[in-house]
N, C-alpha and C positions, 0 to 999 in steps of 0.2 A: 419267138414272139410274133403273133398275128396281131395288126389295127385292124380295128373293127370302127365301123360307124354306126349307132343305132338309132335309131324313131322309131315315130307309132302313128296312129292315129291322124291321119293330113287330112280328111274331109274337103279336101279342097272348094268344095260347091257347095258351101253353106253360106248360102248367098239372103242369110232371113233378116240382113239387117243391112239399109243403105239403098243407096243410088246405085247406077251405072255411069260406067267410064267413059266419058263422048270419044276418046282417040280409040282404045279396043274395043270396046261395045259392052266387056266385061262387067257385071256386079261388083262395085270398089272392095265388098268384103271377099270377094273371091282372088282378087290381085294383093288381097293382105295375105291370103293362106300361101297363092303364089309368091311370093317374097321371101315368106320362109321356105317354103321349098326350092326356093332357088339359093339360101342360106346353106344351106344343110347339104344341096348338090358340090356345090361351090367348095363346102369345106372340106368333102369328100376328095374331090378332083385334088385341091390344092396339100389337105394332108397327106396324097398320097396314101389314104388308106387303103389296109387289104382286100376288102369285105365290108359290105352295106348290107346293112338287116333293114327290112323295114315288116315292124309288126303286124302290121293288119289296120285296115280302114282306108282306104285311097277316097272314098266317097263317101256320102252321106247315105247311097243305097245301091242297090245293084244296076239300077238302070240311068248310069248319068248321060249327062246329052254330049254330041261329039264333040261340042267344043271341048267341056272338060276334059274328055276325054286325050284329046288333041294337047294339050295343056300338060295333062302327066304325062301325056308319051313323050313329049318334046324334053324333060326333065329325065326320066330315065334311059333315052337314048344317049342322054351325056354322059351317063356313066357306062352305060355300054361301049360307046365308043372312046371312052379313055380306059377302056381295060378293065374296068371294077368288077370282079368277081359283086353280084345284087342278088341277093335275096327277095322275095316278095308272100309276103305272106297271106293270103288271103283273113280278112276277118269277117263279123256279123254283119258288117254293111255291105260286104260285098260279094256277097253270097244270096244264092234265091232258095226260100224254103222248097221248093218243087227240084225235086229229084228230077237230075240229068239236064237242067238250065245250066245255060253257062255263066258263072261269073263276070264280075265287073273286071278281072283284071286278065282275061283269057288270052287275050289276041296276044300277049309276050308268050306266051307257051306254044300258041298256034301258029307263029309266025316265027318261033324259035331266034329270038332272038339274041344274038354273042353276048355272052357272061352273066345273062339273068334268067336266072330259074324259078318258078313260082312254085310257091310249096298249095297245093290244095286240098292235101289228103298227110294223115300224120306216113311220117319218115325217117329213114337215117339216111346223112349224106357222108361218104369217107372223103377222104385228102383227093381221089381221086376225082370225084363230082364234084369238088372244089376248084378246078381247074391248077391240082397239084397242091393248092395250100397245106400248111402242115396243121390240119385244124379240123376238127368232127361233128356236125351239125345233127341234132334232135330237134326235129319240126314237130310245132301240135296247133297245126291254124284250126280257124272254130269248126264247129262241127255243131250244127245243127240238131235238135231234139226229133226231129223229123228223121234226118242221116242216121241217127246214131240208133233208133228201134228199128229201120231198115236195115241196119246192118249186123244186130247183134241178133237180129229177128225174136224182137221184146214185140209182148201186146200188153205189157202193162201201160195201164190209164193216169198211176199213181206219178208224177213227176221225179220226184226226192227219189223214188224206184229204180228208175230210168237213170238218172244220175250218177245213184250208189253202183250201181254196174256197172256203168260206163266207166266210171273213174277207176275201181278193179283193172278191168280192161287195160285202160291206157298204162297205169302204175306197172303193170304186167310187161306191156311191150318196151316202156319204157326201161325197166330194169333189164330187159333181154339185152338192149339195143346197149347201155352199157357194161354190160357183161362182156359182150362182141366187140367193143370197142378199144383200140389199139391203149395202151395204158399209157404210152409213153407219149402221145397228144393231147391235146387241150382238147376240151369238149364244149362247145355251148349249147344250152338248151334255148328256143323261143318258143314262145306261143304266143295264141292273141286267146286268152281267158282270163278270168276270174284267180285271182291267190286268195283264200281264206284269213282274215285277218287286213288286208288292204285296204284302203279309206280314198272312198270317193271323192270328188270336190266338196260335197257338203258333210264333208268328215263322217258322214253312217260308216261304218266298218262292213265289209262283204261277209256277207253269211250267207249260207249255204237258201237256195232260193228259186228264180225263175231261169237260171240258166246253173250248168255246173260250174262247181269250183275246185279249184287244186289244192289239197292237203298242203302246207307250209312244210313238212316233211320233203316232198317229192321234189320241189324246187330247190332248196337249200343244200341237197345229195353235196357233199365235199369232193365228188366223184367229177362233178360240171366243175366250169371253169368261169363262166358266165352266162346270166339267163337274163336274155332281151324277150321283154313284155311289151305286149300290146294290151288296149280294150278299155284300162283305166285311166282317163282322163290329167289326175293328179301324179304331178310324178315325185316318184317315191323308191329309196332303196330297201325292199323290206328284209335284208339282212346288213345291216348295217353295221360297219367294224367287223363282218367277217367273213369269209370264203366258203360259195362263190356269192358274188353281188347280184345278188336279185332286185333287177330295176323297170321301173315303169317310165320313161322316159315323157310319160303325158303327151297329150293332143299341140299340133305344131303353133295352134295360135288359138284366141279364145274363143270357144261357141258359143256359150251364154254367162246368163249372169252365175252361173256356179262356179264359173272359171273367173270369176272378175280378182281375186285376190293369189291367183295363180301365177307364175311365172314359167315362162314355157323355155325347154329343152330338148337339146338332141343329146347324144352321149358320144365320145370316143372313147377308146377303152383299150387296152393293150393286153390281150389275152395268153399267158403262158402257163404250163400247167402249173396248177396248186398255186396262182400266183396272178391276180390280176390290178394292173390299175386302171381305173375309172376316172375320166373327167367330165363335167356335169357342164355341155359350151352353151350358156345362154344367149337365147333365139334376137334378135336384136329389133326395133320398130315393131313390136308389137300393142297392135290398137288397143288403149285400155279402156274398161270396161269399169264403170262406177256407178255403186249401187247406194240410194238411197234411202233409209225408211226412216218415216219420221210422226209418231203417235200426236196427233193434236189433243190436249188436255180440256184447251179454254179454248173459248171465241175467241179471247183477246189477242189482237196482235199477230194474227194467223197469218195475215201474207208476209210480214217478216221475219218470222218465224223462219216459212218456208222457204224465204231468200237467203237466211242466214245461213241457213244449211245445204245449199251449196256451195260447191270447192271455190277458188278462185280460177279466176276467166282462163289464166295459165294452163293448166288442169282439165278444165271441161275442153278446150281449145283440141277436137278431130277426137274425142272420146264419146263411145257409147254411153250415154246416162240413164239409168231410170229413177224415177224418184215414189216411191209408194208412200202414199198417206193415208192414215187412217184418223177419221173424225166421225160426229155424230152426223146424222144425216141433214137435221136442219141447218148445219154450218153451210149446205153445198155453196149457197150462192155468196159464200162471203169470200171464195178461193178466189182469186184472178189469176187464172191458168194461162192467161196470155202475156201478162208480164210476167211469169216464168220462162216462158220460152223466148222472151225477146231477149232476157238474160241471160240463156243457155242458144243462143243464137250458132255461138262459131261450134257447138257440137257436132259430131258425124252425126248425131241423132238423140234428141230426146224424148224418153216415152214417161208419162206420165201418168201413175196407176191410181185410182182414187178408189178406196176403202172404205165408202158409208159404213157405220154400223146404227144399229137398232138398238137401244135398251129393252130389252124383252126381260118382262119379268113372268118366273116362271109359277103359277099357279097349280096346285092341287085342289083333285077334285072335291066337291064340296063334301066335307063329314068325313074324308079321309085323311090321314097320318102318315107322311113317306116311309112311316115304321110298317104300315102297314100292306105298302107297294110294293112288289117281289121287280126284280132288276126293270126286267123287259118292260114293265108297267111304267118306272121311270123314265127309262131312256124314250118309251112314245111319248112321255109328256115334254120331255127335253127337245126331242126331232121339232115338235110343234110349236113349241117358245123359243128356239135360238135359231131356226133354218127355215125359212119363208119358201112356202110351195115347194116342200120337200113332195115327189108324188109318191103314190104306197109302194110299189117295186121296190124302188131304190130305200126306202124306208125298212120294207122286210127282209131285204141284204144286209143290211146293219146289224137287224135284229137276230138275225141267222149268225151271222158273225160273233157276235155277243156272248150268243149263245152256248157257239162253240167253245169260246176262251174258258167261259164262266164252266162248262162241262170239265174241259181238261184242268183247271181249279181245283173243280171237288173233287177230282179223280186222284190228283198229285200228279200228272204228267208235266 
């Protein structure tokens, strides 16, 4: 039996909401991402586990600045220096479209440092590049649309093309790689992509799209033993009740409001073949996130309304708030948007989104019958009654769009 510690997704430097720290100098929401990762270091050291996966995403993009940078190194040095066999997976944020840039998480590779290996290219790792563990790693960090037609040497234009290939491809090496593979080990698979069928924060389901995704087949293989994901925010075991656990362990603390009703985790996991348990260790002092919407029907009564529906002071008390409203336009000046905020005072922050609408009533041209407007003719009369200074471009993209749908329609595609 191998411990395993898994994450994903740390962002550490999503610094787009809040103040700075007067004693570090830090962004306060940057010392929240720091706290979980020093949660999740912590419980690594103190479980004594075997192996730290970390899926992919260290930043927000490939060029963070040295403090952060300074920040994660001071966190994975810890585990270096108590021994942890680390993992590092490169993801989409930390990676540069331009062939032969270096990554954001380079300098561990460069500076070779004891017990952490960065995976940046797909791989197998045996027991022996585990530093002896009894245990068999398939790496598949992102890969780039750019990497991936330089490397198959594709000039197709078509996306979904490019994709369908790639994904052959990898399904290909991957099935070699457990072919090759010692039978009598445990196996984990990681990547930081896409699973088909997986549900974002705002519950869309991942469909095949502007990045690849992996067949629910290739993951689920009863051949793995565990498969540590990255990339997907929400976390999610999407084989659930059965072997192996396919998990998304989501982002270490919340980025936005799509995460507001999220609860954030890292995973320990005890990996033996044909045979694993999972526990799901919830991330502790994580800054909540509370979203507000709230449709004004009447004038009447609108600023209590709008008082009524926030939480109590308990609640808003070091929480992100937003509050979105939507009314007619001549209500604006009935809002008192500052005794909102003196009420939501002890928040980390309140943002306050206001949503005029317009009654637009939509008129046909004189002497004509909508029986007798073919689509495209509707929808410009639509553009121009519901969407104010829509300009023509962006108007004939709609219409191009439209058009398209309405073709594979009649087609039956």
């Amino acid at each position: 039996m191998v411990k395993i510690l898994h994450f994903a997704d740390a962002h550490i430097d999503m610094a787009n909401y809040g103040r700075h720290d007067p004693e570090s100098g830090l962004p306060m929401r940057v010392m929240d991402f720091l706290k979980s990762l020093d949660e999740i270091v912590q419980a690594a050291i103190d479980e004594q586990v075997d192996l730290v996966i970390f899926a992919g995403d260290a930043y927000k993009d490939r060029s963070p600045a040295p403090t952060y940078q300074r920040e994660w190194g001071k966190r994975i040095m810890q585990l270096s220096r108590a021994g942890i066999q680390t993992l590092l997976l490169t993801g989409n944020h930390d990676i540069s479209p331009a062939t032969g840039r270096a990554h954001a998480i380079q300098e561990f590779e460069t500076l070779d440092v004891p017990y952490v290996k960065v995976l940046d290219k797909p791989q197998f790792l045996s027991t022996e590049e585990l530093g002896g563990l009894p245990i068999q790693v398939i790496a598949l960090p992102w890969i780039s649309r750019s990497g991936m037609m330089a490397a198959l040497e594709l000039d197709s234009t078509d996306p979904s093309e490019t994709y369908k290939i790639l994904g052959e491809q990898i399904s290909e090496l991957i099935e070699n790689w457990l072919l090759e593979a010692n039978p009598k080990l445990p196996v984990i698979f990681t990547a930081h992509a896409s699973v088909e069928g997986a549900k974002y924060g705002s519950e869309r389901m991942v469909m095949l799209g502007n990045d690849m995704v992996l067949p629910p087949a290739l993951v689920k293989d009863k051949r793995l033993d565990y498969v540590a994901l990255g990339h997907i925010h929400k976390p999610q075991n999407l084989n659930e009740d059965s072997h192996p656990p396919v998990i998304y362990p989501g982002s270490i603390e919340r980025v936005d409001f799509g995460e507001a009703g999220d609860r954030k985790y890292y995973i320990i996991a005890e990996v033996s073949k044909g045979k694993t348990k999972v526990d799901w260790r919830e991330l502790k002092n994580i800054r909540p996130f509370i979203d507000i919407h709230v449709n004004l029907e009447s004038d009447q009564g609108i600023n209590q309304k709008l008082q009524d529906a926030l939480p109590h002071e308990d609640k808003l008390k070091d929480a992100i708030v937003r509050m979105v409203v939507e009314y007619q336009r001549d209500w604006e000046s009935l809002i008192d948007e500052a005794a909102l905020r003196t009420m939501t005072s002890s928040a980390f922050e309140f943002h306050f989104v206001k949503r005029p609408q317009m009654q637009a009533r939509v008129r046909l041209p004189e002497g004509r019958a909508a029986s007798s407007l073919d689509v495209i003719e509707l929808l410009d009369i639509y553009w121009d009654a519901s969407i104010q200074d829509m300009d023509s471009e962006k108007k004939e993209k709609l219409n191009q769009l439209a058009r398209s749908i309405i073709d594979d329609v009649r087609s039956g595609d």
